[in-house]
Structures are given as structure tokens and as C-alpha cells.
PDB file with SEQRES, HELIX, SHEET and CRYST1 records, atoms N, CA, C and O in Angstrom:
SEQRES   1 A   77  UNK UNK UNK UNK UNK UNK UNK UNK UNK UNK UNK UNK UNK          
SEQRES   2 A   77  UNK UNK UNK UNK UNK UNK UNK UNK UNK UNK UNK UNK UNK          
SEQRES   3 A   77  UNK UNK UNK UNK UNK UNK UNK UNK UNK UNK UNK UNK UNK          
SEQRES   4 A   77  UNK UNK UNK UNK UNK UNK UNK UNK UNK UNK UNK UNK UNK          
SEQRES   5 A   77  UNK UNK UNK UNK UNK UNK UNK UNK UNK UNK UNK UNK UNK          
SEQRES   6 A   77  UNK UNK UNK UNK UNK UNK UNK UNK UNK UNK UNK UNK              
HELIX    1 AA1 UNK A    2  UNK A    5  1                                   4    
HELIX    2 AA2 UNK A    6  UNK A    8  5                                   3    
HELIX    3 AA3 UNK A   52  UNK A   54  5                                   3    
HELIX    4 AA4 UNK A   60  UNK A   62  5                                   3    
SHEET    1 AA1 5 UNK A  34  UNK A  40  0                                        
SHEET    2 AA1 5 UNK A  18  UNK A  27 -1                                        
SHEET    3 AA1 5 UNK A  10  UNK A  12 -1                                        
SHEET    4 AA1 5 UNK A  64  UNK A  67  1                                        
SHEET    5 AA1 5 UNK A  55  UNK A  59 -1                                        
CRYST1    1.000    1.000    1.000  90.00  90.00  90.00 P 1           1          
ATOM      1  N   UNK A   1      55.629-155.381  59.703  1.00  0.00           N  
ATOM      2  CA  UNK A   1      56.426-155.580  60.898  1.00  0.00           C  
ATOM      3  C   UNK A   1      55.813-156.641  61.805  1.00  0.00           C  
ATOM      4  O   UNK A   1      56.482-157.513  62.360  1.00  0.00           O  
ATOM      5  N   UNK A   2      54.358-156.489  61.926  1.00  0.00           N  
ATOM      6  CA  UNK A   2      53.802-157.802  62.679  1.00  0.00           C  
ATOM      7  C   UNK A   2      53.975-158.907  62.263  1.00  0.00           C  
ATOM      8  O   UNK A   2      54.350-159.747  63.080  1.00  0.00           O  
ATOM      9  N   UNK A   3      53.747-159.357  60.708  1.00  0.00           N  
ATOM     10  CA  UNK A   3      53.551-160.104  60.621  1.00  0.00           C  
ATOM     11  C   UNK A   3      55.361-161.131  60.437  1.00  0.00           C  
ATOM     12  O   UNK A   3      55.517-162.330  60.208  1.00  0.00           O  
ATOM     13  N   UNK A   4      56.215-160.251  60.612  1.00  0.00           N  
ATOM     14  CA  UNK A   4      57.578-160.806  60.490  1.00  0.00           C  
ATOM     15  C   UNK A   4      57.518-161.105  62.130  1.00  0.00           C  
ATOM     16  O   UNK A   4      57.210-162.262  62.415  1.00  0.00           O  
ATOM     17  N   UNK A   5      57.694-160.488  62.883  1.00  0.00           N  
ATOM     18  CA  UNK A   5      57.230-161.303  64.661  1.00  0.00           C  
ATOM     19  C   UNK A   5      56.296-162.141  64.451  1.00  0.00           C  
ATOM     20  O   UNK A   5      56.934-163.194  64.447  1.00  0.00           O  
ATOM     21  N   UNK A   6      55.307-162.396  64.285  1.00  0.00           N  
ATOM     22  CA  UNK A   6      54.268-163.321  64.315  1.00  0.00           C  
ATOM     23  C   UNK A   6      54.915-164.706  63.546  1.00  0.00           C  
ATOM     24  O   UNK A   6      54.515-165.832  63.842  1.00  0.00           O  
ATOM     25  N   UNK A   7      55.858-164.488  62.629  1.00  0.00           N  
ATOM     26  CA  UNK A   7      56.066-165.886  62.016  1.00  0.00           C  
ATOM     27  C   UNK A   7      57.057-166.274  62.796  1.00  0.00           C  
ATOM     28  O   UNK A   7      57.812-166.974  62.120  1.00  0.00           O  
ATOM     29  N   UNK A   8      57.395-166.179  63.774  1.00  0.00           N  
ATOM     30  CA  UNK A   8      58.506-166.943  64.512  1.00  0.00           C  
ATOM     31  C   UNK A   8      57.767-167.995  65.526  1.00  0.00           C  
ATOM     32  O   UNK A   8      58.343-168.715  66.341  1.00  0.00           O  
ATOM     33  N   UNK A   9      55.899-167.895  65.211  1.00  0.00           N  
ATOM     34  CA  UNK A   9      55.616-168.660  66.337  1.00  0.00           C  
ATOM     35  C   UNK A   9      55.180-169.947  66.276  1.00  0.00           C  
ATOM     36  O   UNK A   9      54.576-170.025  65.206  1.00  0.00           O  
ATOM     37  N   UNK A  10      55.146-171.074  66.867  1.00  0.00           N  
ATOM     38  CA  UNK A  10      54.833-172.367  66.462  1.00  0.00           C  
ATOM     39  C   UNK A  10      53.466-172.288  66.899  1.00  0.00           C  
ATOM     40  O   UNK A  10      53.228-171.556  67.860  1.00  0.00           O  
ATOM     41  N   UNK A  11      52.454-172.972  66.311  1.00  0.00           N  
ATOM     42  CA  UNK A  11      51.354-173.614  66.384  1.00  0.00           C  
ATOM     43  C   UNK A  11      51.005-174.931  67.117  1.00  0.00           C  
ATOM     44  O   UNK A  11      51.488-175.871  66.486  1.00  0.00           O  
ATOM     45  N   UNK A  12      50.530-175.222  67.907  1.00  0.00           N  
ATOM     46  CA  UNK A  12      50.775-176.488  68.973  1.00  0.00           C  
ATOM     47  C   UNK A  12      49.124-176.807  69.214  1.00  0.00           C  
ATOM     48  O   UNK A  12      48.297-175.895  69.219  1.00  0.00           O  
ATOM     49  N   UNK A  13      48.863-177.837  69.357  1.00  0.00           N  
ATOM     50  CA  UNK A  13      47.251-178.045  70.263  1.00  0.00           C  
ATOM     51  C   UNK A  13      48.012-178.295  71.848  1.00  0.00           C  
ATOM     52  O   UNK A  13      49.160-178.190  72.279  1.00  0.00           O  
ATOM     53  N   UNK A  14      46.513-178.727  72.490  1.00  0.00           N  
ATOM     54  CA  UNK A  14      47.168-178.972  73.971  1.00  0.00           C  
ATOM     55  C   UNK A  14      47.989-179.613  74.126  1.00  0.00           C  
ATOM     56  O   UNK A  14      48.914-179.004  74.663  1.00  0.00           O  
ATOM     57  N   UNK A  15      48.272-180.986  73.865  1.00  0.00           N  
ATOM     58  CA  UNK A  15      49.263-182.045  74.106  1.00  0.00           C  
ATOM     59  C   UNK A  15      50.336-182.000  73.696  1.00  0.00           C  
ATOM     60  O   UNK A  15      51.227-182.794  73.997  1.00  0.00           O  
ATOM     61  N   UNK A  16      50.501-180.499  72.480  1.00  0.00           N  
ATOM     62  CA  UNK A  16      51.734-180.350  72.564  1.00  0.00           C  
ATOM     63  C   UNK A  16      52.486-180.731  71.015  1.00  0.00           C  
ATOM     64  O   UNK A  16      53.698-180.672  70.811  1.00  0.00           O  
ATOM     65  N   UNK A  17      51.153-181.239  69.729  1.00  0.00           N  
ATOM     66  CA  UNK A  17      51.501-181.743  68.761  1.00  0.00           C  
ATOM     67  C   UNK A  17      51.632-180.086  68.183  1.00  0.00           C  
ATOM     68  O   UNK A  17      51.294-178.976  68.594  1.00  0.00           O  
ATOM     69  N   UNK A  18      52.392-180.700  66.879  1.00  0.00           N  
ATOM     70  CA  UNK A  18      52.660-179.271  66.350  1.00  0.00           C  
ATOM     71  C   UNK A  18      51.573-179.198  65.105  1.00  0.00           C  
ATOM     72  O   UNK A  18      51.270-180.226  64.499  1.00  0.00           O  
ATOM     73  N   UNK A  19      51.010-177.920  64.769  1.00  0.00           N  
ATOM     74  CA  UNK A  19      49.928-177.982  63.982  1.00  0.00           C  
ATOM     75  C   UNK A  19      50.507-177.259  63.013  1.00  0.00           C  
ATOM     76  O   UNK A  19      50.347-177.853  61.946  1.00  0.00           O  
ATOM     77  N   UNK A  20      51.304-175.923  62.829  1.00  0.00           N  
ATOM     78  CA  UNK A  20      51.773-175.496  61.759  1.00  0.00           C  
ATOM     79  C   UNK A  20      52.826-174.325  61.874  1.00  0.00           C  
ATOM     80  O   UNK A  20      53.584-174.735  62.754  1.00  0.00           O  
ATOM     81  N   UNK A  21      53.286-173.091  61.462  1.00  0.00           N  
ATOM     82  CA  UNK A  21      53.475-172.316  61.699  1.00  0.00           C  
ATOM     83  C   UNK A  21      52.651-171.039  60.937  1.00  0.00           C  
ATOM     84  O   UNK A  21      51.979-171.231  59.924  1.00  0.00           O  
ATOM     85  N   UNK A  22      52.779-169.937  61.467  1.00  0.00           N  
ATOM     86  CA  UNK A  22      51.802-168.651  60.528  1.00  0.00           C  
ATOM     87  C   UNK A  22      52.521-168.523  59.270  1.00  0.00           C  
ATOM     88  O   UNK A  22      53.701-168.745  58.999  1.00  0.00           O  
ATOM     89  N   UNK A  23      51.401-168.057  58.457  1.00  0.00           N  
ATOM     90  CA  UNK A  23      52.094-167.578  57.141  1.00  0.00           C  
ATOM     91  C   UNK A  23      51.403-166.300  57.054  1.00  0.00           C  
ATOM     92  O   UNK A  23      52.229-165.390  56.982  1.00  0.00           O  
ATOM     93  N   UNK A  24      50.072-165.845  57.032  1.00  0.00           N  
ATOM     94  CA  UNK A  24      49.724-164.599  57.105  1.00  0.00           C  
ATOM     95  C   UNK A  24      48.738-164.274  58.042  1.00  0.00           C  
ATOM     96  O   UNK A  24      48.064-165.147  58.588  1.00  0.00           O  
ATOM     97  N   UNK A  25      48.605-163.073  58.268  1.00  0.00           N  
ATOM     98  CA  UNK A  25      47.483-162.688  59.245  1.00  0.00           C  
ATOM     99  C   UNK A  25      46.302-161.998  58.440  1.00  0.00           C  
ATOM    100  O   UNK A  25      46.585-161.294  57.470  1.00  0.00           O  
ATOM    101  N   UNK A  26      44.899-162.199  58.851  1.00  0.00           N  
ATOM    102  CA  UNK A  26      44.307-161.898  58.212  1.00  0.00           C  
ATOM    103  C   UNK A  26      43.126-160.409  59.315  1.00  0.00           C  
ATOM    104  O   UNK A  26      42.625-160.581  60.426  1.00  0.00           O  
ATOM    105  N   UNK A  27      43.055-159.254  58.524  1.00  0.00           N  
ATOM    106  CA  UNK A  27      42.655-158.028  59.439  1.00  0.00           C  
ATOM    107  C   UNK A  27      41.463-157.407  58.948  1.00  0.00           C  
ATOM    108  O   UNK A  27      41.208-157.035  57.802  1.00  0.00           O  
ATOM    109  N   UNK A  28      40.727-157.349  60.052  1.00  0.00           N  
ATOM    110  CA  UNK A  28      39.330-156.554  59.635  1.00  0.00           C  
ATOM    111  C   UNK A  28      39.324-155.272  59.706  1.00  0.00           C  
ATOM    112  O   UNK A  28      38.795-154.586  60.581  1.00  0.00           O  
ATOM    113  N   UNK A  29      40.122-154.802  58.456  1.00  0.00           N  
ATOM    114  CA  UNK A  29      39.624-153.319  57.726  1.00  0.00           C  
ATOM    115  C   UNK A  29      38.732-152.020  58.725  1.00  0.00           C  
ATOM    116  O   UNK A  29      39.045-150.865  59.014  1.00  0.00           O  
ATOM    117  N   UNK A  30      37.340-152.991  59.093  1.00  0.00           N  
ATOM    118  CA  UNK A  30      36.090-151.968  59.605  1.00  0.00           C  
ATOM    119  C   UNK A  30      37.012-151.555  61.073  1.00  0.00           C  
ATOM    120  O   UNK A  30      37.034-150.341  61.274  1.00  0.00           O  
ATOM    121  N   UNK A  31      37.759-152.395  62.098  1.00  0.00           N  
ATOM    122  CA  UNK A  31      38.028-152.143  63.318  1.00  0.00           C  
ATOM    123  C   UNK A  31      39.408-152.043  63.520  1.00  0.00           C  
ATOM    124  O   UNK A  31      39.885-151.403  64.457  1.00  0.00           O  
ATOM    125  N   UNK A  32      39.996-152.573  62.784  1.00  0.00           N  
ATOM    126  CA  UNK A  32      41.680-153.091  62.610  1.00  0.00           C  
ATOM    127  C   UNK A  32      41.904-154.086  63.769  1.00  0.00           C  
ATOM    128  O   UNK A  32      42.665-153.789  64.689  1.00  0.00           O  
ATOM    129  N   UNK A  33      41.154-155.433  63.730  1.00  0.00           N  
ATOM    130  CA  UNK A  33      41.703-156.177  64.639  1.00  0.00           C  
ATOM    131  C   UNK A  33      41.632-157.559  63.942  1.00  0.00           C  
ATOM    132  O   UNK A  33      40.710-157.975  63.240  1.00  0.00           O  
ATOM    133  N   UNK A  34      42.865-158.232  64.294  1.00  0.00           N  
ATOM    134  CA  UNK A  34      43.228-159.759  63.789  1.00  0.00           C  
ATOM    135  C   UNK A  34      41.722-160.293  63.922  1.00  0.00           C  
ATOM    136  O   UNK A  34      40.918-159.890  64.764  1.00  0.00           O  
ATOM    137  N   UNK A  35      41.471-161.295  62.919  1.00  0.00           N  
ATOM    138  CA  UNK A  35      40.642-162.108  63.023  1.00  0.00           C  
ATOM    139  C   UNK A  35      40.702-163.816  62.270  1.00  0.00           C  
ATOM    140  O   UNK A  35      39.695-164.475  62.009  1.00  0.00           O  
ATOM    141  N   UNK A  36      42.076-164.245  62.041  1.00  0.00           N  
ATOM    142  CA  UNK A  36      42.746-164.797  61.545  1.00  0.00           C  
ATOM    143  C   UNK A  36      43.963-165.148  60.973  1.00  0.00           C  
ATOM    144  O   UNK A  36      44.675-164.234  60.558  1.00  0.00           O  
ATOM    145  N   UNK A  37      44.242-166.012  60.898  1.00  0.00           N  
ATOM    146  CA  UNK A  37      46.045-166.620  60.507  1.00  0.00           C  
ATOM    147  C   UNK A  37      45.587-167.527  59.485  1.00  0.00           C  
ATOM    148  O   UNK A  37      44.559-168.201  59.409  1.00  0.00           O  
ATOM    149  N   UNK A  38      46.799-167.367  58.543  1.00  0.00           N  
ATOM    150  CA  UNK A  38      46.868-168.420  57.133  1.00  0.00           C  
ATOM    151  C   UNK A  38      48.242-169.179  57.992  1.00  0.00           C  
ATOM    152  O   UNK A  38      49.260-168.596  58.365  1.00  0.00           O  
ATOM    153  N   UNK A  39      47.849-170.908  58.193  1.00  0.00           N  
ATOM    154  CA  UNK A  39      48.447-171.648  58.998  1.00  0.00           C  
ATOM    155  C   UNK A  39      49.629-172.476  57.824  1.00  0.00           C  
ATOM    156  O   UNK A  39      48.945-173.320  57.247  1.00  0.00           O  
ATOM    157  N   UNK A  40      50.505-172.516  57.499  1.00  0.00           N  
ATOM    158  CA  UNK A  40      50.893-173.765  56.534  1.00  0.00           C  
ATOM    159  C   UNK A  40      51.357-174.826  57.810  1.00  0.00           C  
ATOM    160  O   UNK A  40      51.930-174.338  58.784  1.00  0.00           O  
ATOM    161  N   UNK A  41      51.091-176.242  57.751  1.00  0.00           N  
ATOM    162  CA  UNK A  41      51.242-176.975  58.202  1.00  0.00           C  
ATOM    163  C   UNK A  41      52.873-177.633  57.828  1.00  0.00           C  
ATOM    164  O   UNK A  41      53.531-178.332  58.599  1.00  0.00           O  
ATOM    165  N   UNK A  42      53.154-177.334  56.888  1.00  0.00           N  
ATOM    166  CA  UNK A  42      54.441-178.123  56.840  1.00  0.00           C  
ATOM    167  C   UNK A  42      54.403-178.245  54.834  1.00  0.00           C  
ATOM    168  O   UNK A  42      53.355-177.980  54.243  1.00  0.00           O  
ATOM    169  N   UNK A  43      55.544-178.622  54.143  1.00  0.00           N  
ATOM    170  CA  UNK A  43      55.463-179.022  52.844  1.00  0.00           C  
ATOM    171  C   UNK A  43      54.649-179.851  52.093  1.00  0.00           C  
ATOM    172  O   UNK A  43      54.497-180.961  52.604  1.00  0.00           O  
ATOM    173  N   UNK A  44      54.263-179.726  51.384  1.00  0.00           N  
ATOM    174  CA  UNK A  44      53.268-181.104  50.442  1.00  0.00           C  
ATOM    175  C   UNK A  44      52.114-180.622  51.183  1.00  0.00           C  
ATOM    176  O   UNK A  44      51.137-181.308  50.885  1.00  0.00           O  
ATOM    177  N   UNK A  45      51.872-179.834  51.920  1.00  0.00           N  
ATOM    178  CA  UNK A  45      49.882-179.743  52.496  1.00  0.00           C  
ATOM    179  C   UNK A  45      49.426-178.513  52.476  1.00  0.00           C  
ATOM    180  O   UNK A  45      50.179-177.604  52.827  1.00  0.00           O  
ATOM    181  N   UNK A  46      48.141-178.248  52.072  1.00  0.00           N  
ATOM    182  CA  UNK A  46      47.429-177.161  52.152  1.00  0.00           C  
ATOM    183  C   UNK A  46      47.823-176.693  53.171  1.00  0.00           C  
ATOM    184  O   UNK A  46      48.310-177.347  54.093  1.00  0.00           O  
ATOM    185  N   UNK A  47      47.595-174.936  53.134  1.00  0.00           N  
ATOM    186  CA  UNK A  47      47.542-173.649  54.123  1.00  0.00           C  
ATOM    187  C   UNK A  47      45.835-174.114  54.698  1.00  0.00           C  
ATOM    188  O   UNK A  47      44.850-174.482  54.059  1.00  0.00           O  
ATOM    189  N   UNK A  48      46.033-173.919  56.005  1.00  0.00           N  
ATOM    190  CA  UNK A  48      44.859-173.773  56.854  1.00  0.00           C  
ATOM    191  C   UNK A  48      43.982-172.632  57.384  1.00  0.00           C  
ATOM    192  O   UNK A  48      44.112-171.705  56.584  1.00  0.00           O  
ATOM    193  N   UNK A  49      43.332-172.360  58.155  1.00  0.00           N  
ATOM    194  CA  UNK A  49      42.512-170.844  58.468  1.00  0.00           C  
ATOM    195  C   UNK A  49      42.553-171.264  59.927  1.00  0.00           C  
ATOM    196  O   UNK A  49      41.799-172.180  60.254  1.00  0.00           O  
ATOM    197  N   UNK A  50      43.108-170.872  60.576  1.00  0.00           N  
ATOM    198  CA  UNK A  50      42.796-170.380  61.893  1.00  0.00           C  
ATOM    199  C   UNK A  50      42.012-169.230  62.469  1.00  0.00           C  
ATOM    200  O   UNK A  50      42.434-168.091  62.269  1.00  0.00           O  
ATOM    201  N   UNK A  51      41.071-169.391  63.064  1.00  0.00           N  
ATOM    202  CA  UNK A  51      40.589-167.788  63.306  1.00  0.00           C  
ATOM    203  C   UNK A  51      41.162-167.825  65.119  1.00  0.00           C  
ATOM    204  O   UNK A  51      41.797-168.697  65.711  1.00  0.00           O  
ATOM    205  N   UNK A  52      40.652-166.577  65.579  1.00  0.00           N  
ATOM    206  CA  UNK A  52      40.928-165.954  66.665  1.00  0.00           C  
ATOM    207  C   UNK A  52      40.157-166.867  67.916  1.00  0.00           C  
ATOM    208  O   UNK A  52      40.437-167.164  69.078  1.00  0.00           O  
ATOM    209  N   UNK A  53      39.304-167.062  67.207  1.00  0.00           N  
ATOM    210  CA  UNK A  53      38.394-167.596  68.738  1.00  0.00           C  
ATOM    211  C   UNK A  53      39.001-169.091  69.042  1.00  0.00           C  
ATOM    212  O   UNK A  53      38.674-169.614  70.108  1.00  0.00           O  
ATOM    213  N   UNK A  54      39.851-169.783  68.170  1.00  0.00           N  
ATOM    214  CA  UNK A  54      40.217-171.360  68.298  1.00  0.00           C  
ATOM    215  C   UNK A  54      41.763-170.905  69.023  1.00  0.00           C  
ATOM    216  O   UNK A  54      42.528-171.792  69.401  1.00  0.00           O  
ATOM    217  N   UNK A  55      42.048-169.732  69.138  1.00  0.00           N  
ATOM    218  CA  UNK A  55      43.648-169.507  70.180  1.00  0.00           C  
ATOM    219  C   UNK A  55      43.128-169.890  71.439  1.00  0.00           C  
ATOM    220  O   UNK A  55      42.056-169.287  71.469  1.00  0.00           O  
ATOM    221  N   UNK A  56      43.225-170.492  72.442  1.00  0.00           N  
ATOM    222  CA  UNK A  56      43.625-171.064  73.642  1.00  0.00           C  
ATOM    223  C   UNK A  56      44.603-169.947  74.536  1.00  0.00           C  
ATOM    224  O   UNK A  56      44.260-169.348  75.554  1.00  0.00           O  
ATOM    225  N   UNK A  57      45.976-169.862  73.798  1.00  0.00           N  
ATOM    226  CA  UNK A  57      46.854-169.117  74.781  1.00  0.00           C  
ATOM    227  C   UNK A  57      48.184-168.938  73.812  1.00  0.00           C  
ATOM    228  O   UNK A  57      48.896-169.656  73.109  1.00  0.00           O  
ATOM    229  N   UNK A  58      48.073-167.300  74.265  1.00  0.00           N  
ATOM    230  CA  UNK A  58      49.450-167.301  73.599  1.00  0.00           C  
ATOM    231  C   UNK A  58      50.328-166.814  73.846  1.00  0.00           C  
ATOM    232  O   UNK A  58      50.301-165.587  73.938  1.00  0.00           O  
ATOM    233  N   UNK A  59      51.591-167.563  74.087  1.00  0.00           N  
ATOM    234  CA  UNK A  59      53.071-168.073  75.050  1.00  0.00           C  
ATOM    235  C   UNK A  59      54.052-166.856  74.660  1.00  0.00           C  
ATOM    236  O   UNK A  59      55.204-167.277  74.557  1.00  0.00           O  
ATOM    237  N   UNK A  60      53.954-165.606  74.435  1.00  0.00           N  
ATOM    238  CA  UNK A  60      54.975-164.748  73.479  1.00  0.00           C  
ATOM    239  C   UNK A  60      56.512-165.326  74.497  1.00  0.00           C  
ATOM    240  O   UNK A  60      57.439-165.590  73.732  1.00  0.00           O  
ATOM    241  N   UNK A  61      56.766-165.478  75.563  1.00  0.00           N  
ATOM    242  CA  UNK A  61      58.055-165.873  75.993  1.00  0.00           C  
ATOM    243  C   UNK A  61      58.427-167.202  75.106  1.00  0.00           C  
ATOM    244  O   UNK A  61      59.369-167.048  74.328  1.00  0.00           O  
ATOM    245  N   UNK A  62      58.102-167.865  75.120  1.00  0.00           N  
ATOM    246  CA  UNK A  62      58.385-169.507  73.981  1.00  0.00           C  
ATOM    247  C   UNK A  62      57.739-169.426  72.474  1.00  0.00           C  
ATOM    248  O   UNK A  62      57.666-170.257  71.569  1.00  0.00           O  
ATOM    249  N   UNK A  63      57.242-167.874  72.614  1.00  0.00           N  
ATOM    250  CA  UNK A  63      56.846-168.174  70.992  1.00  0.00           C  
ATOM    251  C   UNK A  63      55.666-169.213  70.127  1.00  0.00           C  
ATOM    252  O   UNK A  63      55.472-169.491  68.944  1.00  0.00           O  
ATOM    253  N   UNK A  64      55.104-169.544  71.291  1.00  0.00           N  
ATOM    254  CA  UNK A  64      54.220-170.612  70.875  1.00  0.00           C  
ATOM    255  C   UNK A  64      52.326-170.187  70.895  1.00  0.00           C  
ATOM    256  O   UNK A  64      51.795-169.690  71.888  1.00  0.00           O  
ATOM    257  N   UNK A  65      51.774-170.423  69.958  1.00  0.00           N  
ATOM    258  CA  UNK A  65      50.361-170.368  70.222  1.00  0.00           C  
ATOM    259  C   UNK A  65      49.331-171.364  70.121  1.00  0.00           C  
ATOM    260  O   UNK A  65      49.064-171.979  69.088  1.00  0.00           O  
ATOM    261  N   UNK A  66      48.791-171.494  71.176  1.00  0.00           N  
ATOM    262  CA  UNK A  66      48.020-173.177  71.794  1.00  0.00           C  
ATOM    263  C   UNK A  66      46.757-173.110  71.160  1.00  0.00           C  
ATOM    264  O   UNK A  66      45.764-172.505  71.563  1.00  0.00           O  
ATOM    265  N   UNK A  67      46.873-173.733  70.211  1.00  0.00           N  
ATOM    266  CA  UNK A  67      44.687-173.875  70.038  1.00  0.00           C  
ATOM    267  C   UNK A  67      44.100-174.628  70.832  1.00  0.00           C  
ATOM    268  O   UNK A  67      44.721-175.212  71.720  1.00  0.00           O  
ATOM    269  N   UNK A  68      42.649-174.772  70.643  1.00  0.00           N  
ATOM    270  CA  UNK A  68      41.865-175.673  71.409  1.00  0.00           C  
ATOM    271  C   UNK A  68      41.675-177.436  70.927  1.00  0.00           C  
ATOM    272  O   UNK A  68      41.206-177.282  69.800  1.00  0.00           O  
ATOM    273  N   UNK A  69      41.722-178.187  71.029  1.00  0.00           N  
ATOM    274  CA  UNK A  69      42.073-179.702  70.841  1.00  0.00           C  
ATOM    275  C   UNK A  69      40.981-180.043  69.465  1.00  0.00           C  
ATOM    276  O   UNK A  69      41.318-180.879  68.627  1.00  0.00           O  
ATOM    277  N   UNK A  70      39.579-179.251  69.350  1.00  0.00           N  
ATOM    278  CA  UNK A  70      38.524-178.977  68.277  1.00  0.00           C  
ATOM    279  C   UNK A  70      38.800-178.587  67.230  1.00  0.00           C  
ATOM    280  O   UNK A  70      38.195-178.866  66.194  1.00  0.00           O  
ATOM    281  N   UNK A  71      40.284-177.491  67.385  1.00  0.00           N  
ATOM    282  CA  UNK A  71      40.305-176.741  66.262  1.00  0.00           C  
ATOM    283  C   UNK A  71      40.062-177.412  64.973  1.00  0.00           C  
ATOM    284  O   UNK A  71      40.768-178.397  64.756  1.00  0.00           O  
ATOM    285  N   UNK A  72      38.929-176.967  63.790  1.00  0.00           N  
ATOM    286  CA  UNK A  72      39.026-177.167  63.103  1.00  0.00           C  
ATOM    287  C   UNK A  72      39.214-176.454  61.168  1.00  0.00           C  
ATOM    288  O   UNK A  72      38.533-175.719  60.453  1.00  0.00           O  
ATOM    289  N   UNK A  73      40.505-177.202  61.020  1.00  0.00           N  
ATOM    290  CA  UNK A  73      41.487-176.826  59.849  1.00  0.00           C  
ATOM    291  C   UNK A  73      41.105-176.764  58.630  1.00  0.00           C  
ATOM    292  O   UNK A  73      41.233-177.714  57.858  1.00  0.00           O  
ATOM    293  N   UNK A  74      40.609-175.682  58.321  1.00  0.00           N  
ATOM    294  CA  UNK A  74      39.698-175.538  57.341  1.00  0.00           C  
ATOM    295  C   UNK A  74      40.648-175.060  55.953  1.00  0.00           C  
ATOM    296  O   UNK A  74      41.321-174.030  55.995  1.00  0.00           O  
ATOM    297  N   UNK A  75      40.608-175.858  54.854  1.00  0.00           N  
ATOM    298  CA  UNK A  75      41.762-175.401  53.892  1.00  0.00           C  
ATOM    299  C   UNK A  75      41.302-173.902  53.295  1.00  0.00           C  
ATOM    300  O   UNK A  75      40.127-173.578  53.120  1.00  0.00           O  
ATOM    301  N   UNK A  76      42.574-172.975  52.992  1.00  0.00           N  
ATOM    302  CA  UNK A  76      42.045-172.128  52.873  1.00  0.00           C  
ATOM    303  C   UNK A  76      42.154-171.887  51.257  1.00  0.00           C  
ATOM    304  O   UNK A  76      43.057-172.183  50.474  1.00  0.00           O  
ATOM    305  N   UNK A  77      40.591-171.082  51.003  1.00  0.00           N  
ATOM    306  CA  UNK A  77      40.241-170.954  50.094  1.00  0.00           C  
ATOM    307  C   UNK A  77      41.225-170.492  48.362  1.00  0.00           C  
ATOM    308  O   UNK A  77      40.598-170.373  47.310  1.00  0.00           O  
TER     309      UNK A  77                                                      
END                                                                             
């Protein structure tokens, strides 16, 4: 159920470029708390890793979640 809400949200850095949308969430078992998103950027490109600490802010009225301008897009394994 989360993760069908969660894919409606866009991925943005500050300025507003678009970085990807979610494809999965990834959950730590020991506590049950998010500690990552499987990002696809768009067709033809690797899925990315977002973790938790590179979210900035997140917009649930516009659906949007802001990383930090650093984030870095680590292909996922």
C-alpha cells in the first residue's frame, strides 16, 4: 500500500531539475523504518539508490521529494 502512494512522487533537486521517480522502497527489517528508494531516472538508464539522509523535504501536497544538490546516484546494485 505504501509503496503504491509513494510512486506518485517526483524526485526533484533544488532548482527544480527532475531526478527520477520511486520504484521501490527499501526497509530495515531490525526497526521497520525506510532507509531507502530504488530511483529509476527515466528509460534507457540505470535504477539509482537514494537513501534517507540525501531527502531535503518532502512536499506530500505536490507530491514531490527534494534532495540535496550533492546527492549522489549511486547505480543500484
Amino acid at each position: 500500500m505504501l509503496a503504491k502512494l509513494i510512486e506518485e512522487y517526483k524526485i526533484v533537486n533544488s532548482v527544480g531539475n527532475h531526478v527520477g521517480k520511486i520504484k521501490d522502497i527499501y526497509i530495515d527489517l531490525n526497526n521497520w523504518m525506510i532507509v531507502g528508494f530504488e530511483v529509476t531516472p527515466g528509460p534507457l538508464k540505470k535504477d539509482i539508490m537514494l537513501m534517507v539522509e540525501d531527502i531535503v523535504k518532502f512536499d506530500e501536497t505536490d507530491k514531490i521529494i527534494i534532495v540535496n544538490d550533492e546527492f549522489n546516484s549511486e547505480e543500484v546494485p
